[in-house]
Backbone of each chain as nested JSON, in Angstrom:
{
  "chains": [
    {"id": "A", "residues": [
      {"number": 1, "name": "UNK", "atoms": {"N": [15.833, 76.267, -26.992], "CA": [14.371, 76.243, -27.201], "C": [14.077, 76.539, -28.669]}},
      {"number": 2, "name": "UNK", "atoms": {"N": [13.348, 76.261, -29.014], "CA": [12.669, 75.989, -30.424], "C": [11.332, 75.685, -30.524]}},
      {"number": 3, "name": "UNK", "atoms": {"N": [10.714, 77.096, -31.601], "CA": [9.204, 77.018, -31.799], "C": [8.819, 76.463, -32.773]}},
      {"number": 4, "name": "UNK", "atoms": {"N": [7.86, 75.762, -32.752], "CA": [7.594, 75.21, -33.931], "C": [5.891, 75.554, -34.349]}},
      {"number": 5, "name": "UNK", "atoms": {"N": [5.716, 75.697, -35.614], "CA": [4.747, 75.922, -35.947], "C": [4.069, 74.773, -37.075]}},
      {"number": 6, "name": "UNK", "atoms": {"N": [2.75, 73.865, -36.975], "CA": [2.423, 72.958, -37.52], "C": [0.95, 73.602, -38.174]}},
      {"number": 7, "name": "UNK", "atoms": {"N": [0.577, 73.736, -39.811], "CA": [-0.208, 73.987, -39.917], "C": [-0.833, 72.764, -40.525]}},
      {"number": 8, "name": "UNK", "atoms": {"N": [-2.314, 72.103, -40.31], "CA": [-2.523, 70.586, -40.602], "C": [-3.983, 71.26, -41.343]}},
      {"number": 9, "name": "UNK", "atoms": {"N": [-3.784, 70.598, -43.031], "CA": [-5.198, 71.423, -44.318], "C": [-5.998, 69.895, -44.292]}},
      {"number": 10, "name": "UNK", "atoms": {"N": [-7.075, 69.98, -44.815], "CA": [-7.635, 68.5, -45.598], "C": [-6.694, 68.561, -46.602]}},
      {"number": 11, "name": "UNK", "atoms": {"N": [-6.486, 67.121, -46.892], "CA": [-6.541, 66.675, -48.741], "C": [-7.028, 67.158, -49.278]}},
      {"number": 12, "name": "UNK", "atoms": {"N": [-6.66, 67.449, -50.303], "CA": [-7.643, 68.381, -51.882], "C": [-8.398, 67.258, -52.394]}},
      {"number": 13, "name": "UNK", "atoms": {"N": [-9.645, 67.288, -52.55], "CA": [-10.363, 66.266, -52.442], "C": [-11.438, 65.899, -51.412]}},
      {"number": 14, "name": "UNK", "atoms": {"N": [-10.857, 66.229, -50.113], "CA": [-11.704, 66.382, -48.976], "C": [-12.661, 66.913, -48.644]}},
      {"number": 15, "name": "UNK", "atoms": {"N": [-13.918, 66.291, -48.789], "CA": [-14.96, 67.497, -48.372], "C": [-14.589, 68.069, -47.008]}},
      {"number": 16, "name": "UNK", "atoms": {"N": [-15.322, 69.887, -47.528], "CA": [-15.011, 70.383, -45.74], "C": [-15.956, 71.105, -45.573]}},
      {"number": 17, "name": "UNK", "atoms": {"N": [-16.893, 70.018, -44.727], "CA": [-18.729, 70.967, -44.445], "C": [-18.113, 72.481, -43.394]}},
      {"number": 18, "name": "UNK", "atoms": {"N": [-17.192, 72.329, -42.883], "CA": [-17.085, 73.398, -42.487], "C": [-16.813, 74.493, -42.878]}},
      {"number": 19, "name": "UNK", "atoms": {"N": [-15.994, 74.013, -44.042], "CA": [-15.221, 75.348, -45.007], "C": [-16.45, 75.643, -45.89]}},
      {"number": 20, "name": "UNK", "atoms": {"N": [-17.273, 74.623, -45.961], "CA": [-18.83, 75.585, -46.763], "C": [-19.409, 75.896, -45.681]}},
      {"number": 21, "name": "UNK", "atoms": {"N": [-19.847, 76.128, -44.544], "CA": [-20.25, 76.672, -43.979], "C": [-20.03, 78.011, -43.627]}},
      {"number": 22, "name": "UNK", "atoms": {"N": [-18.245, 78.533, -43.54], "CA": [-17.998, 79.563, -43.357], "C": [-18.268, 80.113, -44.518]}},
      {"number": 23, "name": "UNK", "atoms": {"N": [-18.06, 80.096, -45.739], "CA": [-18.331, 80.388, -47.197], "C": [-19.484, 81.082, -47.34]}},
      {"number": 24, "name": "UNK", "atoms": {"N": [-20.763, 79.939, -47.15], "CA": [-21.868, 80.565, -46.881], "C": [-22.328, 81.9, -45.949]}},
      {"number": 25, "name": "UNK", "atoms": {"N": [-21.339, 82.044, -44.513], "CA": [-21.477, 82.477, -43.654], "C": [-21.152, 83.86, -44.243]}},
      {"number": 26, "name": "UNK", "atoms": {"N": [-19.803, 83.94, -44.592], "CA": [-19.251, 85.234, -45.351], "C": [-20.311, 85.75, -46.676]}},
      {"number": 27, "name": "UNK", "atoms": {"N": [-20.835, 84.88, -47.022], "CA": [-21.632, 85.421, -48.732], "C": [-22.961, 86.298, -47.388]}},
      {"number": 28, "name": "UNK", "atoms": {"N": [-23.277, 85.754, -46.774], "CA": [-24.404, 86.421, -46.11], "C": [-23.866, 87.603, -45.415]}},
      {"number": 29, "name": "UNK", "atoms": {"N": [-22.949, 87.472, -45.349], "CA": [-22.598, 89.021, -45.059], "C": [-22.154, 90.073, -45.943]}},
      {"number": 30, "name": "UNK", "atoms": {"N": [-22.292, 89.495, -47.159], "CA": [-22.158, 90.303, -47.975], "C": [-20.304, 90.155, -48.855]}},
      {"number": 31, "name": "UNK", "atoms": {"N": [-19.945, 89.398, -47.964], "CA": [-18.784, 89.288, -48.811], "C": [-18.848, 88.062, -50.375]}},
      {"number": 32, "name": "UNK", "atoms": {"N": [-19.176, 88.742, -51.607], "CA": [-19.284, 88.173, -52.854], "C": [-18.379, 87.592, -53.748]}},
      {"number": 33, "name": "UNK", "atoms": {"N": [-17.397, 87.959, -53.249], "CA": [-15.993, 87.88, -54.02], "C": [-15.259, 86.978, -53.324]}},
      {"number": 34, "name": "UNK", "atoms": {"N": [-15.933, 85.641, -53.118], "CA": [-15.098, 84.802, -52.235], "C": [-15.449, 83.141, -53.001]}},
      {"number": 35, "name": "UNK", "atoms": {"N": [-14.84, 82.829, -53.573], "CA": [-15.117, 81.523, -54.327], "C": [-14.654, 80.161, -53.718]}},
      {"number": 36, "name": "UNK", "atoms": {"N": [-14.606, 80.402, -52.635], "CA": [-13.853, 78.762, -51.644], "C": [-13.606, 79.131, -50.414]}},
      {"number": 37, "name": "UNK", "atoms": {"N": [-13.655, 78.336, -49.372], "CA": [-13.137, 78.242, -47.919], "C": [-13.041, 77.35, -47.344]}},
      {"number": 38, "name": "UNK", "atoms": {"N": [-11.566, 76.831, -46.959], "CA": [-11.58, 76.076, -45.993], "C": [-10.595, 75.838, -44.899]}},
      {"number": 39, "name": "UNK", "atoms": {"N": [-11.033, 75.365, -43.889], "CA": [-10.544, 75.534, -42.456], "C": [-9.458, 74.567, -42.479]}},
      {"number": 40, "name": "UNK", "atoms": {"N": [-8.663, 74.657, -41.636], "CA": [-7.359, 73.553, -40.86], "C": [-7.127, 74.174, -39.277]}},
      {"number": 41, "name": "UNK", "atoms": {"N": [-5.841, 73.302, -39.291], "CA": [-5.851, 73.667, -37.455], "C": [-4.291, 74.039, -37.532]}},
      {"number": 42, "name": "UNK", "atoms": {"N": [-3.931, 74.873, -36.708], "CA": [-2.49, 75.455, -36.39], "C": [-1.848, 75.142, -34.856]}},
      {"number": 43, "name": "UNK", "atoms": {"N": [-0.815, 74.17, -35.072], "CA": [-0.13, 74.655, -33.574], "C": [0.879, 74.974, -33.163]}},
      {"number": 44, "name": "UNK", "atoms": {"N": [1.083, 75.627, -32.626], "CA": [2.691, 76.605, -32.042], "C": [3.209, 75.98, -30.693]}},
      {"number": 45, "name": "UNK", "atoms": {"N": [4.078, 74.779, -30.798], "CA": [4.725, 74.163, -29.737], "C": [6.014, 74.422, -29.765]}},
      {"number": 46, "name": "UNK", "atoms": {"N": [6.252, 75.048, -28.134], "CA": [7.445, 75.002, -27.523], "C": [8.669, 73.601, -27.582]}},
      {"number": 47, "name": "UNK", "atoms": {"N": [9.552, 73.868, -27.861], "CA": [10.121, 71.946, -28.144], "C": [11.876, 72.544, -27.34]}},
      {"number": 48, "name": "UNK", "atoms": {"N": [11.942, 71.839, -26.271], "CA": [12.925, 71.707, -25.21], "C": [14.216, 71.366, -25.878]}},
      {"number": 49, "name": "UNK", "atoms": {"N": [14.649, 71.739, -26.707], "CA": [15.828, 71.609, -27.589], "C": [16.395, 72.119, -28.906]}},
      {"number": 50, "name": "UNK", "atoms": {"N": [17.599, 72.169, -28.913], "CA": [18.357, 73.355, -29.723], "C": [18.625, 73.072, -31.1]}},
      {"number": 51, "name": "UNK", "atoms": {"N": [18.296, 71.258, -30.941], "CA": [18.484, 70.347, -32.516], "C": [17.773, 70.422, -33.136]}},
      {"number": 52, "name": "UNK", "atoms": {"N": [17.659, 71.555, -34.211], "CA": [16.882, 71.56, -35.241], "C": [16.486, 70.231, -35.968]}},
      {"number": 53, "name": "UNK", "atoms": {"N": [17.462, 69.402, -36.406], "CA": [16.773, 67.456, -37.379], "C": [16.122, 67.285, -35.852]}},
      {"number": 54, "name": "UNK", "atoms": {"N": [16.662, 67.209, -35.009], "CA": [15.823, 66.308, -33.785], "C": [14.343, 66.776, -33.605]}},
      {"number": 55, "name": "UNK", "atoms": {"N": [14.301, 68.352, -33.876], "CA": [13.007, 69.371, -33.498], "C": [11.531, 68.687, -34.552]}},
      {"number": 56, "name": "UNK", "atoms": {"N": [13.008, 68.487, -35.825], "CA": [11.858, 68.611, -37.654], "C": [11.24, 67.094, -37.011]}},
      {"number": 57, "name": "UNK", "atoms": {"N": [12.128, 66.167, -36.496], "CA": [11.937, 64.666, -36.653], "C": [10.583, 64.325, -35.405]}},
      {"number": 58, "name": "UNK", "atoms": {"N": [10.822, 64.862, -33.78], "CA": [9.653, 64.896, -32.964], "C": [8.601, 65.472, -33.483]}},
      {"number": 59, "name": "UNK", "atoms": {"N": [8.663, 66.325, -34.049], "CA": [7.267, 67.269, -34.698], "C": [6.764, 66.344, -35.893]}},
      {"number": 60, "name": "UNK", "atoms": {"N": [7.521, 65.675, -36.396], "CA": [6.636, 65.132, -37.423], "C": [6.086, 64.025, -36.992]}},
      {"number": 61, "name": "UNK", "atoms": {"N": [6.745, 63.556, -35.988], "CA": [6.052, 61.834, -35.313], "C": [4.666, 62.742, -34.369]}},
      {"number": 62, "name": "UNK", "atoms": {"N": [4.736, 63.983, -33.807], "CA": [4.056, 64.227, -33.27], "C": [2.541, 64.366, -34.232]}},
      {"number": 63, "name": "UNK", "atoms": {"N": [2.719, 64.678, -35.408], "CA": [1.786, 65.232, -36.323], "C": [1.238, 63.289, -36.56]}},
      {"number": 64, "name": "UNK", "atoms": {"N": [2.302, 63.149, -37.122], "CA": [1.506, 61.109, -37.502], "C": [0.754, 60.292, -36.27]}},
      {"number": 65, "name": "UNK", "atoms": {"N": [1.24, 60.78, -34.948], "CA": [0.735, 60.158, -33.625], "C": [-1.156, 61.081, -33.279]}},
      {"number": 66, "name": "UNK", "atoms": {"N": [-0.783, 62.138, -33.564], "CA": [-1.542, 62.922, -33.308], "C": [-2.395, 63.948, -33.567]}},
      {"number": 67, "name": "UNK", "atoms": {"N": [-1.636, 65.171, -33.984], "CA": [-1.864, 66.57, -34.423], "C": [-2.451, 66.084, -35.618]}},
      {"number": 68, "name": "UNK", "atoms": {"N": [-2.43, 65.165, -36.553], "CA": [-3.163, 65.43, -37.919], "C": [-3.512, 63.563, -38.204]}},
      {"number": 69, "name": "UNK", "atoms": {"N": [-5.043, 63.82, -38.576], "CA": [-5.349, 62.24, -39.49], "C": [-4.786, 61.975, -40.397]}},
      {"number": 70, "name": "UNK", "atoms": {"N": [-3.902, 61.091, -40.449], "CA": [-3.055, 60.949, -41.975], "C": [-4.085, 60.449, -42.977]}},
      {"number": 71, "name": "UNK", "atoms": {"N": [-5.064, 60.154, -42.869], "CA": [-6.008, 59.45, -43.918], "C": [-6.367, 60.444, -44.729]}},
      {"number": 72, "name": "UNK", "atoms": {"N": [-6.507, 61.596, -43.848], "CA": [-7.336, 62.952, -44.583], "C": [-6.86, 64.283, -44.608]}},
      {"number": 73, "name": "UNK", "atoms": {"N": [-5.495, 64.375, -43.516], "CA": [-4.76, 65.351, -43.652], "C": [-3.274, 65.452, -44.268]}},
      {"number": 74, "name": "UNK", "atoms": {"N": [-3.287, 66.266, -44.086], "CA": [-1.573, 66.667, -44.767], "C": [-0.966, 67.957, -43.035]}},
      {"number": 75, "name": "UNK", "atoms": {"N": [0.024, 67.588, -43.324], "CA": [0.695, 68.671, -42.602], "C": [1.648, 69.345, -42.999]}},
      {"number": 76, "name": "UNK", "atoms": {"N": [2.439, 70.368, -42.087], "CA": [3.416, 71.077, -42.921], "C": [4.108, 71.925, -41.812]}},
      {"number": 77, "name": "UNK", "atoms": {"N": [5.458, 71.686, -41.462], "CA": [5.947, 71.838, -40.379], "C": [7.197, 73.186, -40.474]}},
      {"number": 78, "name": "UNK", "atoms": {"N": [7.127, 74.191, -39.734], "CA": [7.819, 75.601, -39.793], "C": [8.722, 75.406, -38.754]}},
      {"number": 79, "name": "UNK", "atoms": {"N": [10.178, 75.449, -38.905], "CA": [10.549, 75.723, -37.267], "C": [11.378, 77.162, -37.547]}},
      {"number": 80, "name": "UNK", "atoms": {"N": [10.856, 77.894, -35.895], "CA": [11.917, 79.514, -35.918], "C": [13.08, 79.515, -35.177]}}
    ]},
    {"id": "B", "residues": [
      {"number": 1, "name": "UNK", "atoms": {"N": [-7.652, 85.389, -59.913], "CA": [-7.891, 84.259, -58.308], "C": [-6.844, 85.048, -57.567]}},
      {"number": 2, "name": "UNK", "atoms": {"N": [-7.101, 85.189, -56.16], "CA": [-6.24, 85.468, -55.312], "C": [-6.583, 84.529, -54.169]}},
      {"number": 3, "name": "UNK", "atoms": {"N": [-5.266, 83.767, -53.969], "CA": [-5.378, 83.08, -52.422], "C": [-4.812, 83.42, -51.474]}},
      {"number": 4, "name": "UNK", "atoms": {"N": [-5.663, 83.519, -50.386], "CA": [-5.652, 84.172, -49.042], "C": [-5.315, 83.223, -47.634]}},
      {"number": 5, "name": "UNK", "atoms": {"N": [-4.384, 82.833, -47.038], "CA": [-4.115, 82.151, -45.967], "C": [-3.986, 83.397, -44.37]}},
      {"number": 6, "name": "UNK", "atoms": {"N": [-5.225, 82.676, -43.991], "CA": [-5.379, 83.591, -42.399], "C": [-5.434, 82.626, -41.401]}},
      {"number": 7, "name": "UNK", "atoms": {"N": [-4.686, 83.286, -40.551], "CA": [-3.869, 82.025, -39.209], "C": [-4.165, 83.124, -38.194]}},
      {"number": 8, "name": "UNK", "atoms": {"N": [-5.882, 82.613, -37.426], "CA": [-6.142, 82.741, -36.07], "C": [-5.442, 82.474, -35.118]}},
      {"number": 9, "name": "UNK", "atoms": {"N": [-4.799, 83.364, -34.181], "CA": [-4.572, 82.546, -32.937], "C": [-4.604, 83.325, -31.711]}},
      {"number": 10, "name": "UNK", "atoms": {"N": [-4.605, 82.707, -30.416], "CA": [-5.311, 82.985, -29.107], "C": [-4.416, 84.394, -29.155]}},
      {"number": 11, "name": "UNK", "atoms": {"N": [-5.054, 85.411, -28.592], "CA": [-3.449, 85.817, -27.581], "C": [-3.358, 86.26, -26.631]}},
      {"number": 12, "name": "UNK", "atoms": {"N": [-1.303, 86.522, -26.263], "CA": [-0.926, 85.926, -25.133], "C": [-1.572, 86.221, -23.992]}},
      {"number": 13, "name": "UNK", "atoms": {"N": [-1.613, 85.573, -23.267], "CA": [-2.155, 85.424, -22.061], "C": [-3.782, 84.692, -21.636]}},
      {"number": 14, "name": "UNK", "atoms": {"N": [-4.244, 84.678, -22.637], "CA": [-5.337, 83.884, -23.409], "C": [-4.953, 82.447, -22.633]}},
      {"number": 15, "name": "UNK", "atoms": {"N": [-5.843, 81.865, -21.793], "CA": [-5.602, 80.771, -21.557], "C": [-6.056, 79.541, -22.468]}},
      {"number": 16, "name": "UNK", "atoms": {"N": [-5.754, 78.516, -22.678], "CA": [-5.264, 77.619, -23.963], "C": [-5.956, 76.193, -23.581]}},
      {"number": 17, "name": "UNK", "atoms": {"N": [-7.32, 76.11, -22.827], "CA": [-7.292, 74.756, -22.53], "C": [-7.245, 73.148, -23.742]}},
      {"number": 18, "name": "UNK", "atoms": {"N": [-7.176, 73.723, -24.728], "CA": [-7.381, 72.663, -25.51], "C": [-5.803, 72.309, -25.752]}},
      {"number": 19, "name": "UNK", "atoms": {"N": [-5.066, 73.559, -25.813], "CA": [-3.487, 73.266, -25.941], "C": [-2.691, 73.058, -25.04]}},
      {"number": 20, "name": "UNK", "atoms": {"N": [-3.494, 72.555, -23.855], "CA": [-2.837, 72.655, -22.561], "C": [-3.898, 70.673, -22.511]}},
      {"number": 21, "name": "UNK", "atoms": {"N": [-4.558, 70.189, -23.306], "CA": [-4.861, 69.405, -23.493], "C": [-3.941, 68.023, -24.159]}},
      {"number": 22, "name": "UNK", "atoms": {"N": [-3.546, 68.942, -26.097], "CA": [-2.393, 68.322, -26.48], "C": [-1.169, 68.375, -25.991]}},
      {"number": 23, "name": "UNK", "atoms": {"N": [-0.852, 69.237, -24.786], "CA": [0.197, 68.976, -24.133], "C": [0.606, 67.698, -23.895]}},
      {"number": 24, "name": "UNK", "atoms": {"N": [-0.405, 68.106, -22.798], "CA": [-0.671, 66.188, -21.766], "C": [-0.911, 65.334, -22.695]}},
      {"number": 25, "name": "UNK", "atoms": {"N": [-1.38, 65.436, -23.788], "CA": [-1.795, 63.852, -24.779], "C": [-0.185, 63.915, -25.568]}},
      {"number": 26, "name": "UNK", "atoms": {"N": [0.58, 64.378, -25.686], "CA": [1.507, 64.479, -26.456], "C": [2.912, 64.142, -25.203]}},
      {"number": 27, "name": "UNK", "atoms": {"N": [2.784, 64.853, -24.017], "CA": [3.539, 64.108, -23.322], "C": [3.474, 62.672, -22.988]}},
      {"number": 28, "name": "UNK", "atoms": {"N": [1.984, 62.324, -22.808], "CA": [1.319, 61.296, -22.391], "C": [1.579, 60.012, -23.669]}},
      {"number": 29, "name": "UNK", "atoms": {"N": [2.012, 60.311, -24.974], "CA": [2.669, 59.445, -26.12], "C": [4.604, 59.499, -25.891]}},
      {"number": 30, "name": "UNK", "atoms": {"N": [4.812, 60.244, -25.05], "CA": [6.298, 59.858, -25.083], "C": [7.058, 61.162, -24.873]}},
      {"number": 31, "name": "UNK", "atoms": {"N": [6.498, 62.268, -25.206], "CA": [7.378, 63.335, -25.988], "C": [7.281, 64.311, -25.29]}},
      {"number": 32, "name": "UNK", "atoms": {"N": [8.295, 64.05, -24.489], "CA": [8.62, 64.882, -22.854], "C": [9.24, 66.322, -23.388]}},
      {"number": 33, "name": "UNK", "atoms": {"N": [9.853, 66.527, -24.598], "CA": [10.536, 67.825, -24.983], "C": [9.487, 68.926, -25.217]}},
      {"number": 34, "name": "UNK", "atoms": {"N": [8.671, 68.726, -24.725], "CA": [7.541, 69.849, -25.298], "C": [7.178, 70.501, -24.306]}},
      {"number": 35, "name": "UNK", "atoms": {"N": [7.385, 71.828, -24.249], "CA": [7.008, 72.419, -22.614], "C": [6.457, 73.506, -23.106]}},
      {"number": 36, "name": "UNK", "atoms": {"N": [5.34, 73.634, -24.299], "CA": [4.055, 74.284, -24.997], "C": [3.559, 73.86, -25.828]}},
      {"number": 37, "name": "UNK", "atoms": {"N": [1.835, 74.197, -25.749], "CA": [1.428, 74.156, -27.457], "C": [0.267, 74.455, -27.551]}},
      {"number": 38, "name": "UNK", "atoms": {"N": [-0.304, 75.639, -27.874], "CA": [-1.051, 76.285, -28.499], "C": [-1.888, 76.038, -29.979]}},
      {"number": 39, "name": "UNK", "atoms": {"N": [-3.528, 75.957, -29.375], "CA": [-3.664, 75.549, -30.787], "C": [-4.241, 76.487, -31.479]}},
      {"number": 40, "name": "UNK", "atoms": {"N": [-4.432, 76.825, -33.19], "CA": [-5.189, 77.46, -33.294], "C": [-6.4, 77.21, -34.834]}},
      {"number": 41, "name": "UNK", "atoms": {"N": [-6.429, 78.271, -35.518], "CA": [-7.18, 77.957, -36.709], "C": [-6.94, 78.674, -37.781]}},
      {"number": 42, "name": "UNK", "atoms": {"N": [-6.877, 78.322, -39.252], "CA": [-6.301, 78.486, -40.421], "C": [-7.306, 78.272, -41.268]}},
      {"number": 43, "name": "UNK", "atoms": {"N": [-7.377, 79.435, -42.223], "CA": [-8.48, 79.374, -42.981], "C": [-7.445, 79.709, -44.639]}},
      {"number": 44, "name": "UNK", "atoms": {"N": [-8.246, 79.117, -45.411], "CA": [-7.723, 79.302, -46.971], "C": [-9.186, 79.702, -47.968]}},
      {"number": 45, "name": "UNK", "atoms": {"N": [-8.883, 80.726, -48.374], "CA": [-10.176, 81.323, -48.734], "C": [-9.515, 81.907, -50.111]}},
      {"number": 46, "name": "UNK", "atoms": {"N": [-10.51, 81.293, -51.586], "CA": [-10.074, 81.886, -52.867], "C": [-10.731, 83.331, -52.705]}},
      {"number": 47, "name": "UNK", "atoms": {"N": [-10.528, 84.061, -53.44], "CA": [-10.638, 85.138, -53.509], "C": [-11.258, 85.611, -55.377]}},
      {"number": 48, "name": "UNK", "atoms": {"N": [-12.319, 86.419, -55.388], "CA": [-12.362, 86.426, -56.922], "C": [-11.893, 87.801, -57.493]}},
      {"number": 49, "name": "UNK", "atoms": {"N": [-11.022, 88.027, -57.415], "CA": [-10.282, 89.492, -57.778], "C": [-9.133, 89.449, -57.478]}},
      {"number": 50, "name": "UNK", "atoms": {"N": [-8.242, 90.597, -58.64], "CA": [-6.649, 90.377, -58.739], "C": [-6.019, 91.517, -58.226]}},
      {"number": 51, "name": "UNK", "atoms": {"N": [-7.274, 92.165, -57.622], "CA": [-6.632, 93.874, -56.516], "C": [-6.116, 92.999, -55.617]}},
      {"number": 52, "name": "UNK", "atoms": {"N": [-5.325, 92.915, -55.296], "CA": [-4.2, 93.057, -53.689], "C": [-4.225, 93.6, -52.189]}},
      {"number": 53, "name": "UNK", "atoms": {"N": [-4.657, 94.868, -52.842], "CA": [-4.812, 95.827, -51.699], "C": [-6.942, 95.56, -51.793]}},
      {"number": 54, "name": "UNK", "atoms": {"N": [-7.58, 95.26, -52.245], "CA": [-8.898, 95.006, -51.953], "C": [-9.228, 93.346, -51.653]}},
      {"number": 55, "name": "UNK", "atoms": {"N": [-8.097, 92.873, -51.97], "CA": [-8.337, 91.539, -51.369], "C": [-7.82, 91.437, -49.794]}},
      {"number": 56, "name": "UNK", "atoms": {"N": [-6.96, 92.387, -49.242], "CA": [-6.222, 92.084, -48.156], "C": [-7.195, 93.128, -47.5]}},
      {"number": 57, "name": "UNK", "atoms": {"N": [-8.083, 94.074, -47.658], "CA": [-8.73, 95.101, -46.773], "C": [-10.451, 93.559, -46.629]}},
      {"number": 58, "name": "UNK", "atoms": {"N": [-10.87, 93.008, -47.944], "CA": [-11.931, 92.393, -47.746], "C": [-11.535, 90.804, -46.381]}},
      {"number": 59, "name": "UNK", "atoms": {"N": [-10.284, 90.478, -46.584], "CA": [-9.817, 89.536, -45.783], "C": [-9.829, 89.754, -44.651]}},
      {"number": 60, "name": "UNK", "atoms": {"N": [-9.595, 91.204, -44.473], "CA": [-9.281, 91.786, -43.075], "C": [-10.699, 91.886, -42.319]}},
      {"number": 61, "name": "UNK", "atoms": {"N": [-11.55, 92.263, -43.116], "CA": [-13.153, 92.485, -42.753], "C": [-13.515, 91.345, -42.788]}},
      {"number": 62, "name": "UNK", "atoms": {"N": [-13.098, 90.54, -43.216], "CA": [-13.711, 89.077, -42.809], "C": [-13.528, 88.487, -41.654]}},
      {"number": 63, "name": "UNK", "atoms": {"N": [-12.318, 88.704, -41.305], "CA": [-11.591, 88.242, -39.851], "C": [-12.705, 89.071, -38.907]}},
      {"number": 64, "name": "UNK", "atoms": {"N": [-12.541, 90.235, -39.079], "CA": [-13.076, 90.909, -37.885], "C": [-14.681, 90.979, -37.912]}},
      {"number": 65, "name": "UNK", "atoms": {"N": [-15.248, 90.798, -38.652], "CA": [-16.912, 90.231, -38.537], "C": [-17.038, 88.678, -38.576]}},
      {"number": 66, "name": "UNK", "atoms": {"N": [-16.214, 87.464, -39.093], "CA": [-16.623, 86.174, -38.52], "C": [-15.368, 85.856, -38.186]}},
      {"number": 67, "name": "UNK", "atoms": {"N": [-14.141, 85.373, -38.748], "CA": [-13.103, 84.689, -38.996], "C": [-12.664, 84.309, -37.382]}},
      {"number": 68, "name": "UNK", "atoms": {"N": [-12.674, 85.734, -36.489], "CA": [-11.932, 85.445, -35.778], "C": [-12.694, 86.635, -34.607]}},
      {"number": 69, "name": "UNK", "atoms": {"N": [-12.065, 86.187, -33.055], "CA": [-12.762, 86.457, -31.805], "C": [-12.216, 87.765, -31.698]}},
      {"number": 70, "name": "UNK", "atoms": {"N": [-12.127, 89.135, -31.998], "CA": [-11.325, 90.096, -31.572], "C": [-10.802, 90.547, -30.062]}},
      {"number": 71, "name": "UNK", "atoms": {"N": [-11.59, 89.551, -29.253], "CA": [-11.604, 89.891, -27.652], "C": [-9.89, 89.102, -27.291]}},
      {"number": 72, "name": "UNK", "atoms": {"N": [-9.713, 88.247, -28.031], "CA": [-9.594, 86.806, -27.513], "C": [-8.201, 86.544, -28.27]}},
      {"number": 73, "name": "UNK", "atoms": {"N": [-8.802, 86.88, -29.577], "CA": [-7.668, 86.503, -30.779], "C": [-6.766, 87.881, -31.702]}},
      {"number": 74, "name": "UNK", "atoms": {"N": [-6.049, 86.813, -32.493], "CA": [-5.297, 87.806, -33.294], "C": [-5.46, 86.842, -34.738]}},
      {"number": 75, "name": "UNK", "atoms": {"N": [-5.227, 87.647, -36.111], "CA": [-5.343, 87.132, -36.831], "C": [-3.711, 87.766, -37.895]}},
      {"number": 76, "name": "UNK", "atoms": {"N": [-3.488, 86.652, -38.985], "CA": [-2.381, 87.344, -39.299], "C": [-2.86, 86.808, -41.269]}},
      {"number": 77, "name": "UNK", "atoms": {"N": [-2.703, 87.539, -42.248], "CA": [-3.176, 87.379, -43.578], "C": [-2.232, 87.192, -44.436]}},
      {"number": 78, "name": "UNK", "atoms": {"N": [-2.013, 86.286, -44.829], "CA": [-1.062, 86.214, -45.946], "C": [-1.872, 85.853, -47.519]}},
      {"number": 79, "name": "UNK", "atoms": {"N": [-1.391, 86.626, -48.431], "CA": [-1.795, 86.728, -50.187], "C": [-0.948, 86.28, -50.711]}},
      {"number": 80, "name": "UNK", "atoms": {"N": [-0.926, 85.02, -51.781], "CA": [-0.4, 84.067, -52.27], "C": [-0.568, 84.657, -53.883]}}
    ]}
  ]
}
């Protein structure tokens, strides 16, 4: 068994109404000292096998099929 | 500048319907080796100060007034 961890950012370049939203969200609370924010998505999948190249190679077709828009994301793949 | 990477995620026992979603869409593309996956959320937030220890206490207060669900979630901070 093998965990894998996929964290998927925008492109630099990408607007992210969300990452100004939290930005904003934090300045209203008083946090001032914060000059940028932005969000991505994380996932921690279980993967039924001991082959690490086999683990790196499903996880990344999984990320191009799925887990991340290649138009606008990037990914970046951890295995433990 | 200090950059701050914080990685929300459920915990355990936290039921997962959205990752119990990309399961099935990820088995449902082919990729039967996967018997989990958890999703979660990742935030990248500049920081305008070169304290360490006041960037990782303001990060921390961020999590726990918006960033993240304390009922629900866990959050983990890494300073770049």
């Amino acid at each position: 068994m093998i965990n894998a961890r996929v964290i998927v950012t925008l492109k630099n370049g990408v607007l992210d109404p969300q990452g100004k939203a939290i930005e904003g969200a934090l300045h209203g609370l008083g946090f001032t000292g914060l000059s940028g924010a932005r969000q991505g998505k994380v996932f921690d999948l279980a993967l039924d096998t001991d082959d690490r190249a086999k683990a790196e190679a499903d996880v990344a077709a999984m990320c191009e099929k799925l887990l991340a828009n290649m138009v606008i994301e990037n990914y970046a793949i951890e295995l433990n």
